[in-house]
C-alpha positions as CSV (number, residue, x, y, z in Angstrom):
1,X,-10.9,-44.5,178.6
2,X,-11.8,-41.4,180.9
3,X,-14.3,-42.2,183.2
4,X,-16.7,-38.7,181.3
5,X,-16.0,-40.3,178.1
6,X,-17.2,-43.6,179.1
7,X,-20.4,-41.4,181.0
8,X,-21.5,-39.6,178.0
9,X,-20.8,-42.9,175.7
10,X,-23.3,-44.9,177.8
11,X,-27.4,-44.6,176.6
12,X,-30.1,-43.6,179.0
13,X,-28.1,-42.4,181.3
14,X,-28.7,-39.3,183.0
15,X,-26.5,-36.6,181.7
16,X,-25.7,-38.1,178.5
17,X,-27.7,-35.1,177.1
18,X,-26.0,-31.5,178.8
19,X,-27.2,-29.2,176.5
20,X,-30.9,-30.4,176.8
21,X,-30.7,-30.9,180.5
22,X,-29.3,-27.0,181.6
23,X,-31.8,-25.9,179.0
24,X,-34.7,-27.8,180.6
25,X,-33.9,-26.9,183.8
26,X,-33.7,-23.1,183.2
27,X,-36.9,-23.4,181.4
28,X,-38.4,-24.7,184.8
29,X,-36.7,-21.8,186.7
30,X,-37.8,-19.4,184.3
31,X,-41.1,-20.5,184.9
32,X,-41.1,-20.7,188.4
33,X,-40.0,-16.8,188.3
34,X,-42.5,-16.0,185.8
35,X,-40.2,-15.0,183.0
36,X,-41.6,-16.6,179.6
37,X,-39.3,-15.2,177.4
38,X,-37.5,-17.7,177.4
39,X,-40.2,-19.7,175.7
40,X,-40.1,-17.2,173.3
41,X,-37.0,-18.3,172.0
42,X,-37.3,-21.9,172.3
43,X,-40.1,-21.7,169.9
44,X,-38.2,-19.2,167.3
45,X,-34.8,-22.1,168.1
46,X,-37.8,-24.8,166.8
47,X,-38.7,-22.4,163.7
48,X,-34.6,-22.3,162.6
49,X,-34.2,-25.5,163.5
50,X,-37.4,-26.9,161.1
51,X,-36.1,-24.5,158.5
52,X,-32.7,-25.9,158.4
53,X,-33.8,-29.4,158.7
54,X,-37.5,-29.2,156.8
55,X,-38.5,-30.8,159.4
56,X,-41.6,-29.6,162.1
57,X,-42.6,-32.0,165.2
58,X,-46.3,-31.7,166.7
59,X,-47.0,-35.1,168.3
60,X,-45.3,-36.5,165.2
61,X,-42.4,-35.3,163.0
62,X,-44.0,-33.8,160.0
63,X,-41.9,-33.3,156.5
64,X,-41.8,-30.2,154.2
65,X,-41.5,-31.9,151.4
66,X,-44.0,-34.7,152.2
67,X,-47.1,-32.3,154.0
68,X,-46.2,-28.8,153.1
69,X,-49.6,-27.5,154.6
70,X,-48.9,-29.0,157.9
71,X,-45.2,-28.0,157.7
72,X,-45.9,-24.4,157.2
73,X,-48.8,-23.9,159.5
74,X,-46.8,-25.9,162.3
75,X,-44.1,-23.3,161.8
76,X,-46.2,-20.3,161.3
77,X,-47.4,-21.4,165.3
78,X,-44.3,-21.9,166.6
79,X,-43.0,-18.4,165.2
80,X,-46.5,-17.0,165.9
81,X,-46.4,-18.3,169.3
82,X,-42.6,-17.2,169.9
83,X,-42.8,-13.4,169.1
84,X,-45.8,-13.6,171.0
85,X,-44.4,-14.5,174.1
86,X,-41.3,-12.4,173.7
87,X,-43.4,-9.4,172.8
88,X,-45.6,-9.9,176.0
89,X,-42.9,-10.8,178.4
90,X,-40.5,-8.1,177.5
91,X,-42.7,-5.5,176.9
92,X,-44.3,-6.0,180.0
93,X,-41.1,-5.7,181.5
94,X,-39.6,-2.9,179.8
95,X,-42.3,-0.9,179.8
């Protein structure tokens, strides 16, 4: 078996998880340089993502079909909060 197979076979180890790992550090760069649209879109990815999966996570996954109220209002943030933050960012930087 190739050695990067066997690596991204094995749990807890560090780089097991690319995707989340490039995206977590850009979010740190992009904060470190002041540009928060990229949270922006993190939040709208956590709307499509909820939607497609009816599924919501704050502190605890929450279930559209089990707590509607908490599903929708958790999603109504995280869109609320993510055209928010693109509006400010780019705005402020296109303008």
């Amino acid at each position: 078996m190739p050695f990067a197979t066997l690596w991204h076979r094995m749990p807890g180890l560090p780089g097991t998880k690319p995707l989340t790992a490039v995206v977590l550090l850009g979010l740190v760069a992009a904060t470190l340089l002041e540009w928060y649209w990229p949270w922006g879109l993190l939040f709208l990815y956590w709307v499509a993502a909820g939607l497609r999966w009816g599924e919501a996570f704050l502190i605890e996954p929450i279930s559209r079909g089990r707590n509607p109220v908490l599903y929708w209002s958790i999603t109504a943030m995280w869109a609320g909060f993510g055209l928010w933050t693109l509006y400010a960012d780019l705005v402020w930087r296109l303008g």
